[in-house]
C-alpha positions as CSV (number, residue, x, y, z in Angstrom):
1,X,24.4,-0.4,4.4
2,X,22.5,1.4,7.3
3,X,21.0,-1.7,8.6
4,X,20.3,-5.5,8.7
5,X,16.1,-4.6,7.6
6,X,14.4,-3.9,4.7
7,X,11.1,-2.5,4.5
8,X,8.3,-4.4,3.1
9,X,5.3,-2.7,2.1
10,X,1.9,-3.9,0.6
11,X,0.1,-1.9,-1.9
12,X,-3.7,-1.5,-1.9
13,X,-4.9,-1.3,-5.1
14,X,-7.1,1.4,-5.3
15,X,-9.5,0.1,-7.9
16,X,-10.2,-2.1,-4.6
17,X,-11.2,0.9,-2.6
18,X,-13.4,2.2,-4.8
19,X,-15.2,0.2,-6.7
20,X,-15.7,-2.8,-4.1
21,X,-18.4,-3.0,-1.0
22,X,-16.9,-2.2,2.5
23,X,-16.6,-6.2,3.3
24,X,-14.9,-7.0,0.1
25,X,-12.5,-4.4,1.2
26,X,-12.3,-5.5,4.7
27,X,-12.0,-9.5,3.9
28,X,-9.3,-8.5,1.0
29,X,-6.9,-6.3,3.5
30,X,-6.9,-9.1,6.1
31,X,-6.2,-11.3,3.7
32,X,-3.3,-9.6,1.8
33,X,-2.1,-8.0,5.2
34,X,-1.7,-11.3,6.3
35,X,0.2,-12.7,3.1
36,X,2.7,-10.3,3.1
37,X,3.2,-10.1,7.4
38,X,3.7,-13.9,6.5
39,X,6.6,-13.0,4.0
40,X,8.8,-10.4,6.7
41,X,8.3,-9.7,9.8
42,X,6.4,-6.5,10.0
43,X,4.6,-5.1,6.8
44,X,2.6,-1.3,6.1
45,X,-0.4,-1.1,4.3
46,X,-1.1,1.7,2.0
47,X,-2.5,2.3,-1.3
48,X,0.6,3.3,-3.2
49,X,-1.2,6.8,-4.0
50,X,-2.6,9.2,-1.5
51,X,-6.5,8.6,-1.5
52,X,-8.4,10.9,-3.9
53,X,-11.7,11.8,-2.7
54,X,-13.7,9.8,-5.1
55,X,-12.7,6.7,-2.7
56,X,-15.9,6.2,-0.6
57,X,-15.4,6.6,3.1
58,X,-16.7,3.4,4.3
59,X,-14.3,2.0,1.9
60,X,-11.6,3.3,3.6
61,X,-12.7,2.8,7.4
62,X,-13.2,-0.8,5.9
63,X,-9.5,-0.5,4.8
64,X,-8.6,0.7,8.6
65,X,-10.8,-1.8,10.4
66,X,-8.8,-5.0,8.5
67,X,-5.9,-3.8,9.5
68,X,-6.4,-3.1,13.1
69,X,-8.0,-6.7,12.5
70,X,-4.3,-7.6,11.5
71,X,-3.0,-6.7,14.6
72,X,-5.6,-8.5,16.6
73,X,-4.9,-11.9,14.7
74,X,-1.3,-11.4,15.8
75,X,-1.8,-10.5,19.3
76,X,-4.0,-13.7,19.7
77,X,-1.7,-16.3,17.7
């Protein structure tokens, strides 16, 4: 055993980056970020796949802003 941690890590589907609106996305993150930062005590948000370039952009700034929104939440509670 190299260590007392585990890493936990929440997958983005990627049928919610592309075929949602930018606040869908946004509102969905937050909310899933939060779920599983409530669940361990740090978390990484990624979409299980590297993101093909079909994914609209907006989509994943949207996908950036809710986390950074994460961290916000945190720093305030």
């Amino acid at each position: 055993m190299y260590s007392d941690r585990i890493g936990f890590f929440g997958g983005i589907d990627l049928n919610l980056l592309c075929l949602e609106e930018p606040q869908t996305v946004f509102q969905e993150v937050v909310r899933l970020g939060q779920e599983f930062r409530n669940k361990a005590r740090g978390y990484a948000v990624g979409s299980g796949n590297s993101i093909p370039d079909y994914i609209p952009v907006e989509n994943y700034l949207a996908m950036i802003e809710a986390v950074k929104e994460i961290r916000r939440i945190e720093l305030k509670g």
